[in-house]
VEXGURO-240049 format. One record per residue (C-alpha): x, y, z; residue number from 1. Coordinates in nm, 3 decimals, decimal comma. Layout:
BEGIN
- X Y Z resi
- X Y Z NUM .
...
END
This chain:
BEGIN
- X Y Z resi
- 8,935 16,444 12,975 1 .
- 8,739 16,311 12,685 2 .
- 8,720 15,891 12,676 3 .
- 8,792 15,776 12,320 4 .
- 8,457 15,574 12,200 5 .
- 8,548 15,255 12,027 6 .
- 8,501 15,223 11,642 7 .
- 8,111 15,115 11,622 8 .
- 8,245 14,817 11,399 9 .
- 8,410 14,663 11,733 10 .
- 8,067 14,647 11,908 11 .
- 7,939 14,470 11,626 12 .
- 8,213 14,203 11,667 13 .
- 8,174 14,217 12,039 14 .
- 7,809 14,120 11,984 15 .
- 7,874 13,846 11,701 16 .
- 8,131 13,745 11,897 17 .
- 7,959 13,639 12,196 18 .
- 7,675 13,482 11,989 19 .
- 7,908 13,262 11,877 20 .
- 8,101 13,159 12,204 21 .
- 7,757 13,095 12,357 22 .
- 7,636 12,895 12,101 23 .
- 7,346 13,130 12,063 24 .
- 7,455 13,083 11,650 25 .
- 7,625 12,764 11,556 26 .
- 7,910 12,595 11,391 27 .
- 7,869 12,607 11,014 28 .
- 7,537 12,846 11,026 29 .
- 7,506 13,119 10,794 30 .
- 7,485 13,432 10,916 31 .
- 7,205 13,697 10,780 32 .
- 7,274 13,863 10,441 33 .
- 7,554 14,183 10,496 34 .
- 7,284 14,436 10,438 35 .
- 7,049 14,232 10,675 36 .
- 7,308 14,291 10,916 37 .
- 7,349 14,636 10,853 38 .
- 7,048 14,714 10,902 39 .
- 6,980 14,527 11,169 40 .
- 7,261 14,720 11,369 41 .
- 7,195 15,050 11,204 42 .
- 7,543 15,088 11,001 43 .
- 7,656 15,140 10,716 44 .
- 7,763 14,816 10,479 45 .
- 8,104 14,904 10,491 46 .
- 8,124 14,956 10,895 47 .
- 7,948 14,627 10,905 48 .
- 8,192 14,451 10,679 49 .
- 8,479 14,592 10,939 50 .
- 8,317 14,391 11,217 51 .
- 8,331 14,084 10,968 52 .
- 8,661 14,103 10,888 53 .
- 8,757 14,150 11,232 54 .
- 8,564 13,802 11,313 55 .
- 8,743 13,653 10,984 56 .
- 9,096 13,763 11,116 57 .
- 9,000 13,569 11,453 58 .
- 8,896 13,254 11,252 59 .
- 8,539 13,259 11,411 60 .
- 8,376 13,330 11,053 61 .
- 8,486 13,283 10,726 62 .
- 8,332 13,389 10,394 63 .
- 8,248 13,129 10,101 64 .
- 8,246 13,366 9,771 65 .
- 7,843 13,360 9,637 66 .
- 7,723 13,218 9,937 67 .
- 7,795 13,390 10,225 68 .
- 7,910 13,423 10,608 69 .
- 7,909 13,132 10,780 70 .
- 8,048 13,031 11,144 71 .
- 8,341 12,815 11,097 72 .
- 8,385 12,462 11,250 73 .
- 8,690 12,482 11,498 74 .
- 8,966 12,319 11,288 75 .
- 9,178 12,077 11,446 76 .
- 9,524 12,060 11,499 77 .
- 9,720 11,793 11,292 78 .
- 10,084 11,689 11,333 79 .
- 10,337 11,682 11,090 80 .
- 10,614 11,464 11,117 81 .
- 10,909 11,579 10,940 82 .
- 11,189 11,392 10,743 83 .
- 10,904 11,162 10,573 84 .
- 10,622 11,416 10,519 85 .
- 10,348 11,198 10,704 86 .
- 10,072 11,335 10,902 87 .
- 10,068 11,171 11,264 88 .
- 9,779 10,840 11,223 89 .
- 9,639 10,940 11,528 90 .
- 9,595 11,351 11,506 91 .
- 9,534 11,268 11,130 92 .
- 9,226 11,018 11,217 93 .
- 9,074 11,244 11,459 94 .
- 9,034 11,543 11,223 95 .
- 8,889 11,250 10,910 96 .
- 9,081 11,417 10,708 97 .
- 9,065 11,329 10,308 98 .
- 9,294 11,463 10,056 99 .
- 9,202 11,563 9,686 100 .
- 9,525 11,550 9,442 101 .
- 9,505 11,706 9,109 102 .
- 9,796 11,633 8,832 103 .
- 9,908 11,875 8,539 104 .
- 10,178 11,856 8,330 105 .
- 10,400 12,186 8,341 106 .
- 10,753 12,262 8,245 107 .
- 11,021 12,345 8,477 108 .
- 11,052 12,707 8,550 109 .
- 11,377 12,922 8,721 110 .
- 11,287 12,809 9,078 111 .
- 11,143 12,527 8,993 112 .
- 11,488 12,388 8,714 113 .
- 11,693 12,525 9,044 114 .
- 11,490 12,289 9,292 115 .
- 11,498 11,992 9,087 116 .
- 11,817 12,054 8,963 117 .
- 11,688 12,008 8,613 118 .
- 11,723 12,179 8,290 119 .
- 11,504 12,498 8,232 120 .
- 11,199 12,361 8,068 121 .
- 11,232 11,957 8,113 122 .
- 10,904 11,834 8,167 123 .
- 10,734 11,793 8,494 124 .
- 10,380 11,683 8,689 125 .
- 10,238 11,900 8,930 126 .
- 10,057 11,695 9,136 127 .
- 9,782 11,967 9,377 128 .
- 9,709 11,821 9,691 129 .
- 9,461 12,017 9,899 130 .
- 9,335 11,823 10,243 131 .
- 8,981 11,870 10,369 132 .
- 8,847 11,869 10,695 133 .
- 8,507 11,791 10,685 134 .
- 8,387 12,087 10,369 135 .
- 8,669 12,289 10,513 136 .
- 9,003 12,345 10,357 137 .
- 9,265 12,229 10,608 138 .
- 9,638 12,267 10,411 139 .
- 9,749 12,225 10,080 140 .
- 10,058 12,091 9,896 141 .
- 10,208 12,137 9,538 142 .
- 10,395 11,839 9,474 143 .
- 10,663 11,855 9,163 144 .
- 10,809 11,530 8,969 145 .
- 10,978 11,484 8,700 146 .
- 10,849 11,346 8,448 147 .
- 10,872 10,942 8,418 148 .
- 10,929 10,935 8,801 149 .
- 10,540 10,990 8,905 150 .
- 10,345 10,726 9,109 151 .
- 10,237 10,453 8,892 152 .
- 9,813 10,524 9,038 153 .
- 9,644 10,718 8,854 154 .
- 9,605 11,081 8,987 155 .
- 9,366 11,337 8,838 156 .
- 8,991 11,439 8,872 157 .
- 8,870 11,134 9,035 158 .
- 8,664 11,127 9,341 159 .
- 8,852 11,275 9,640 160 .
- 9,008 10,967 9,931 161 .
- 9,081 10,957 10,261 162 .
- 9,482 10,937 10,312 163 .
- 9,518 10,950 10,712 164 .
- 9,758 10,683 10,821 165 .
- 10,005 10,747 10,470 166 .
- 10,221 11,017 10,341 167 .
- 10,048 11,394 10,306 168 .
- 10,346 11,500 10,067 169 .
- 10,590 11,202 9,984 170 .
- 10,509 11,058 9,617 171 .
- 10,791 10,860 9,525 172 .
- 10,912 10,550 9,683 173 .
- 11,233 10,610 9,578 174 .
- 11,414 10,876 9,789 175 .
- 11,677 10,799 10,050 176 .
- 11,749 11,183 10,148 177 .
- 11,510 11,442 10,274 178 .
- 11,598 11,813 10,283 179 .
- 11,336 12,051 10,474 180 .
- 11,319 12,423 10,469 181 .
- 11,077 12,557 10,719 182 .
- 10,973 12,952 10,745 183 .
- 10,659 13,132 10,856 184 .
- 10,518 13,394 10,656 185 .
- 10,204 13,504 10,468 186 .
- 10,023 13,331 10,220 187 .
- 10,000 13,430 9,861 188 .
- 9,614 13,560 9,809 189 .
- 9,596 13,246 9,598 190 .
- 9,696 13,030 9,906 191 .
- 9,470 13,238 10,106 192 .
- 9,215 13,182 9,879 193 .
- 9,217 12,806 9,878 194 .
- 9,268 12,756 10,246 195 .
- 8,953 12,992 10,338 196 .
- 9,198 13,234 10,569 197 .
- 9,268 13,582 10,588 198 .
- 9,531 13,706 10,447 199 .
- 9,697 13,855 10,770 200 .
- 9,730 13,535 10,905 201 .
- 10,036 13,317 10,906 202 .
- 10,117 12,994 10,750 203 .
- 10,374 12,727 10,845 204 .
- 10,539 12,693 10,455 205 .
- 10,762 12,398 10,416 206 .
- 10,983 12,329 10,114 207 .
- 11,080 11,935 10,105 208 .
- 11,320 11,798 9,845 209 .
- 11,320 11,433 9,834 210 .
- 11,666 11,275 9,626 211 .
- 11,766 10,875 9,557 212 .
- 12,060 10,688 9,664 213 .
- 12,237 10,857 9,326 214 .
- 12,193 11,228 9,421 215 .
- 11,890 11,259 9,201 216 .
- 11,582 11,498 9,313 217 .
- 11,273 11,259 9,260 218 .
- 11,039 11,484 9,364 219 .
- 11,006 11,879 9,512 220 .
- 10,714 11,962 9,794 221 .
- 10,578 12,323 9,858 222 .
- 10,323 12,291 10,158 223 .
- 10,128 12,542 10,310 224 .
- 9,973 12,474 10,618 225 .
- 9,739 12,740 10,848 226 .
- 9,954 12,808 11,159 227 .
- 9,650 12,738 11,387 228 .
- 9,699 12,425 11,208 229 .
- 9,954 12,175 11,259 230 .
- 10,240 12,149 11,479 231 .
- 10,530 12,034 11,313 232 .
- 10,759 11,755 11,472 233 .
- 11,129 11,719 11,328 234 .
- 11,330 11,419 11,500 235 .
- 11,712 11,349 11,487 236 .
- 11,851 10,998 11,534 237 .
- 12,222 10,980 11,634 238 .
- 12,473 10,752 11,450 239 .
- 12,697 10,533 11,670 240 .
- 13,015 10,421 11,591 241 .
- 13,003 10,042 11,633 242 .
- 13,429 10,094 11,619 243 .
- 13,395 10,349 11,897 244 .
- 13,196 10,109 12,126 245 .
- 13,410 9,827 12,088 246 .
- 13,734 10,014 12,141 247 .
END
């Protein structure tokens, strides 16, 4: 009975592999060129790339376009606390997280007019909030306002700031209602692309609709987080009938 050899590219990953569990090559080290490797193992570019995206699918490497391989940092797990959108102070401090927001002024489109429950076209900010763990992309949020209801601080370009103990994806002060839609599935190749992860793996998507006291959507989340990433904690607090308890 012939014995099936393993693809050569699962060797190579074997190898990397176990450099990296040892130590033997570190967190956040760049790994030699693709061809370096190549040759060094005596493949061919594309069997060596194989290994690499092997490693890449495991979240032991990931590679920075123009620069390289490089051994990731172990990401830490956050929690998110749902009904409010806030990360947990303590999980959030312990991964020094710091959040970069980005605002652009867009018009509503189909899902977007359907979300809001605004008119197709009305004006709205798009407010791109992308959270960093160390130089590592940790989740990411697209936050939707209409226009006239945005923060009052200015949001934009500036320097990025460390947000650990407030709200990840809640913008306006003014909602009283919360409605969360969770669902795992892929990411887009332009989520994939900002978060640093392969496409293959899944992401914890969460669609948050915040309204006022009048019915009103103030504001719309779409967050995207890595499912290696975050657990997410949903509580439910039980109203009691003062007339019930007295009776």
């Amino acid at each position: 009975m012939t014995q099936t050899v393993p693809p050569r590219h699962h060797d190579i990953a074997d190898d990397l592999r176990r450099q990296i569990t040892t130590g033997r090559i570190k967190p956040g080290e760049r790994l030699p060129s693709e061809s370096g490797l190549a040759g060094q193992y005596q493949v061919s570019t594309a069997t060596l790339r194989s290994a690499l995206a092997v490693l890449q699918g495991e979240g032991l490497v990931e590679k920075i376009h123009g620069k390289g391989n490089f051994v990731r940092h172990r990401l830490r797990k956050i929690m998110y606390v749902g009904g409010w959108g806030t990360l947990d102070p303590w999980t959030a401090a312990e991964t020094a997280l710091r959040v970069t927001d980005h605002a652009t002024a867009i018009e509503a489109s189909g899902h977007l007019a359907a979300l809001l429950r605004v008119p197709y076209g009305s004006p709205l900010t798009e407010f791109l909030s992308v959270s960093y763990q160390g130089e590592s992309p940790h989740s990411l949020a697209r936050i939707y306002v209409p226009r006239g209801l945005e923060r009052t601080e200015p949001l934009g370009d500036g320097p990025p700031y460390v947000r650990t103990e407030t709200s990840f994806a809640v913008l306006s002060p003014l909602s009283s209602e919360i409605r969360e839609t969770v669902s795992a599935r892929l990411p887009t190749p332009d989520e994939a692309s900002t978060l640093w992860i392969n496409p293959t793996s899944a992401v914890l998507a969460i669609t948050r609709v915040a309204a006022d006291t009048a019915g009103r959507v103030v504001e719309a989340a779409l967050l995207v987080f890595p499912g290696d990433r975050v657990d997410a904690v949903f509580t439910t607090h039980h109203v009691i009938d003062e007339r019930q308890t007295q009776g």
